[in-house]
C-alpha positions as a LaTeX table, in Angstrom:
\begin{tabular}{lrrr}
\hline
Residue & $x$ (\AA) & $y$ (\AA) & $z$ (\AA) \\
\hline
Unk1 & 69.83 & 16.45 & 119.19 \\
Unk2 & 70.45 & 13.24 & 117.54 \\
Unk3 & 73.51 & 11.74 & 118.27 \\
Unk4 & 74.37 & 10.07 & 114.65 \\
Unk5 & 73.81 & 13.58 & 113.67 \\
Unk6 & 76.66 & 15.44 & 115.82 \\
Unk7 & 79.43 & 12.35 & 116.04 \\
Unk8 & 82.54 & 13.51 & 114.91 \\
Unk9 & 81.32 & 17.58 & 113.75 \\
Unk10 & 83.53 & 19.43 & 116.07 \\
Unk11 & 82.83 & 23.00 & 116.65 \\
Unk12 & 79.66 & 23.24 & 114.23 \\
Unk13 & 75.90 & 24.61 & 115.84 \\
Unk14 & 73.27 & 22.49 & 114.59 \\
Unk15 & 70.66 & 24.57 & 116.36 \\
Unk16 & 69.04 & 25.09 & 112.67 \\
Unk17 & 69.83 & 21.36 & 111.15 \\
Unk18 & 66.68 & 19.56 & 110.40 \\
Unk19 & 67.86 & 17.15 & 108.21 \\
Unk20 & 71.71 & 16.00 & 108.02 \\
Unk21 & 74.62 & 13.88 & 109.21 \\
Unk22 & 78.52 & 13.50 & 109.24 \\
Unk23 & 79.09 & 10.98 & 106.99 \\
Unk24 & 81.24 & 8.23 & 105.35 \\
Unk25 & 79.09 & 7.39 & 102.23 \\
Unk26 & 79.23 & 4.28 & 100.35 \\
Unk27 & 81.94 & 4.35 & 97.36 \\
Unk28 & 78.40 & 4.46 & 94.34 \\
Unk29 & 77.98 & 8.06 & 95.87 \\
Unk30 & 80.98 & 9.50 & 95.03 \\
Unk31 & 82.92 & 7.46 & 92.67 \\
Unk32 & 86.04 & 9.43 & 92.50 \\
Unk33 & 86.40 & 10.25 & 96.21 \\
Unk34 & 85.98 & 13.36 & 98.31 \\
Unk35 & 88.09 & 16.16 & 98.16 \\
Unk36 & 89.69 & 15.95 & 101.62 \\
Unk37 & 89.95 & 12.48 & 103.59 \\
Unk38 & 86.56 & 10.29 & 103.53 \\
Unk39 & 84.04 & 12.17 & 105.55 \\
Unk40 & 81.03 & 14.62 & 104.08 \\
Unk41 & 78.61 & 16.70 & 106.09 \\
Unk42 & 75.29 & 16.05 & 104.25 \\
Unk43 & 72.47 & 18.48 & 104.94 \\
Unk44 & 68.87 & 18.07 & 103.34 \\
Unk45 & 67.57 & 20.88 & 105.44 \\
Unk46 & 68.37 & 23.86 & 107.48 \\
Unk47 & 71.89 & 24.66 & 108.10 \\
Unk48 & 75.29 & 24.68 & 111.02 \\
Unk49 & 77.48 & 27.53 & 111.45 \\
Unk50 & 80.28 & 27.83 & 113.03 \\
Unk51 & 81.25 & 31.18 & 114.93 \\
Unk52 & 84.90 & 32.07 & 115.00 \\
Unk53 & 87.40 & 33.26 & 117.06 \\
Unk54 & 88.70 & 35.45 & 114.11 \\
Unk55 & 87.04 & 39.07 & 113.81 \\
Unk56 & 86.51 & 41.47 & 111.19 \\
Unk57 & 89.29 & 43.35 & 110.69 \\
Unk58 & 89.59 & 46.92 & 108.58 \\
Unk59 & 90.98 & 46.20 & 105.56 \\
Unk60 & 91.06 & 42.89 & 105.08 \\
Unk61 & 89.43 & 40.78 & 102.32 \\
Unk62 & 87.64 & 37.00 & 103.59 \\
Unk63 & 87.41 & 34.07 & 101.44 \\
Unk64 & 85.49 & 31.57 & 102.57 \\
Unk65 & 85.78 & 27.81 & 100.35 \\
Unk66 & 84.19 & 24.59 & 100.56 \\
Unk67 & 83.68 & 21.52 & 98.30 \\
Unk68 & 80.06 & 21.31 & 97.60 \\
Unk69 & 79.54 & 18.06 & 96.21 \\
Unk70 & 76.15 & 16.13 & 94.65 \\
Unk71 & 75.54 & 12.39 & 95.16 \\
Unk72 & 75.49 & 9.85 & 92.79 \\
Unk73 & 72.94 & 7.76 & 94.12 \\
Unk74 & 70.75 & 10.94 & 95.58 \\
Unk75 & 69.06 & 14.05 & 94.27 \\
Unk76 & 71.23 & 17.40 & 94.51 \\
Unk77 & 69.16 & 20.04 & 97.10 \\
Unk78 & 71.10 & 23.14 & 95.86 \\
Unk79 & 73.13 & 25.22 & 98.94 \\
Unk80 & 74.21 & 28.06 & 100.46 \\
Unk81 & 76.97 & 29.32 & 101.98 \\
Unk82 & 77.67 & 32.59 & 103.90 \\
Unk83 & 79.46 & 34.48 & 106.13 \\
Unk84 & 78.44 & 36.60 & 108.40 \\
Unk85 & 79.49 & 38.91 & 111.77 \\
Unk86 & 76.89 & 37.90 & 114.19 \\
Unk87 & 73.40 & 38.09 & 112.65 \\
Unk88 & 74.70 & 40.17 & 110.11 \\
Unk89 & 74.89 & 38.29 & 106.33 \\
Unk90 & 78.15 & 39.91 & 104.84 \\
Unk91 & 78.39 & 37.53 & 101.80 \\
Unk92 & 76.58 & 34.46 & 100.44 \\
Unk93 & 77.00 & 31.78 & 97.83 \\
Unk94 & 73.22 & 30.63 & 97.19 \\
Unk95 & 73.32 & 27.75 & 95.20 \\
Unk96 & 76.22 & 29.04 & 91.99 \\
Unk97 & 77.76 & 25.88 & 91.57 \\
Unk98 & 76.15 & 22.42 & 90.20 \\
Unk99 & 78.24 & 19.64 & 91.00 \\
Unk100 & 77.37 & 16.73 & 88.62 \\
Unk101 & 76.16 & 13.86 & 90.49 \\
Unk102 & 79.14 & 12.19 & 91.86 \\
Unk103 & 81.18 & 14.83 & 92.17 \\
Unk104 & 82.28 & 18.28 & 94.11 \\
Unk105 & 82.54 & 21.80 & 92.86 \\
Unk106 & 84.67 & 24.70 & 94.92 \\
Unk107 & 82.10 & 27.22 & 96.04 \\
Unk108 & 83.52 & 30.59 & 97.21 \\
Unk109 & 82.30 & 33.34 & 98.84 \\
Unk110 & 84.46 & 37.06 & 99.02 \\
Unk111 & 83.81 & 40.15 & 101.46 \\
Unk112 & 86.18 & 42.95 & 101.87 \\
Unk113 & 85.74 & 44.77 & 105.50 \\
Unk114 & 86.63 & 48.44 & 104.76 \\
Unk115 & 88.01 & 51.05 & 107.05 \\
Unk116 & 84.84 & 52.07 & 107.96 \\
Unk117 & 83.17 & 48.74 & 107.91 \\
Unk118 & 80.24 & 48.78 & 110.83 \\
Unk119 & 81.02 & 45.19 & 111.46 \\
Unk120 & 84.65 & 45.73 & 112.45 \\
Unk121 & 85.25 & 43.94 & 115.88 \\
Unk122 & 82.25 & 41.55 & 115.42 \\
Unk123 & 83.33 & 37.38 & 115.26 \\
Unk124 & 82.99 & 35.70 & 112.07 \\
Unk125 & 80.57 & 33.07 & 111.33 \\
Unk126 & 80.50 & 30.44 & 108.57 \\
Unk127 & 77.04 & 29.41 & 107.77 \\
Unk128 & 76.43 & 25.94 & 105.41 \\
Unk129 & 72.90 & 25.16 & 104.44 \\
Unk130 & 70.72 & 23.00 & 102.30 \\
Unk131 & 68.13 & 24.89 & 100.20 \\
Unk132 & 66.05 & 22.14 & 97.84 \\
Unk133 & 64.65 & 18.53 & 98.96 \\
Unk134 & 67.38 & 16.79 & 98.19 \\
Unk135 & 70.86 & 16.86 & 99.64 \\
Unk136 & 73.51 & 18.94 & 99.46 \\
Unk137 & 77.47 & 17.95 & 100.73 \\
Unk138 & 79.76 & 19.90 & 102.43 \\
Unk139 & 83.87 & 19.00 & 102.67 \\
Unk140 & 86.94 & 21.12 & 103.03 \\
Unk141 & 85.65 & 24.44 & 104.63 \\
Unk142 & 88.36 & 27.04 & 104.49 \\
Unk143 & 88.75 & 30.95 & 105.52 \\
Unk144 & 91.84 & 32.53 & 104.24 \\
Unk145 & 91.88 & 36.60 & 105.69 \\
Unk146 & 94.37 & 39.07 & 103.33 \\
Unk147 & 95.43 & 42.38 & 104.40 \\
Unk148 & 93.73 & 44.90 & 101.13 \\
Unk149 & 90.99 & 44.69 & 99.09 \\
Unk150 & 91.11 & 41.41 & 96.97 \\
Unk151 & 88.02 & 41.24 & 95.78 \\
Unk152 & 88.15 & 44.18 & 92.69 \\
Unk153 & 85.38 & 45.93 & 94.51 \\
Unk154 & 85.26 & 48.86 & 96.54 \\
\hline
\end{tabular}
């Protein structure tokens, strides 16, 4: 492992990252600032995750957020997001929102873990990738956990 790659990305796996950094970009790739403090996690290919201490619970809806945001000096790579209870995919954001270059958009992803969800017990992981040959930008990752079904699904 690289180590401009892991400085300063605390509690991330980059056992999949083949391209990417923790970053303080110059102020031409995002004009208007990042969404939280000054630090991106770029990724032009492959992906982190992050496994949990939080498990899946019976009935309980997951959110999972992050600002995915598009350079203005670089070519957007698309993303995509997921969550997942070990090797398990439970839900996954590939690629819905196009930030314009410059900025971020909020990518979400929802699951709802039912009564009889197999995965009850199992830790949480949030996976962040980069899916084009460009680059992709990653701030503000969030998991919010709410007791009922959230989601309007069954």
């Amino acid at each position: 492992m690289n180590s401009f790659i892991t400085n300063g990305v605390v509690g991330w796996n980059l056992g999949n990252l083949q391209a990417g950094s923790n970053y303080r970009g110059p102020a031409t790739a995002f004009p208007n600032g990042v969404p939280n403090g000054f630090n991106v996690f770029n990724i032009g290919a492959g992906s982190i995750s992050q496994q949990l201490v939080a498990t899946v619970q019976p009935n309980t809806t997951y959110t999972v957020q992050v600002y995915v945001g598009a350079r203005a000096d670089f070519a957007f790579g698309g993303y995509v997001v997921s969550l997942r209870a070990n090797s398990t995919t439970l839900a996954s954001d590939n690629g819905t929102q196009v930030p314009s270059p410059g900025t971020f958009a909020l990518a979400t992803v929802n699951y709802y873990a039912s009564a009889s969800d197999p995965n009850v017990g199992q830790p949480l992981t949030i996976v962040l990738g980069g899916t084009g040959t460009g680059q992709a930008n990653f701030d503000e990752v969030t998991l919010t956990a709410t007791s009922g079904n959230t989601t309007g699904g069954s």
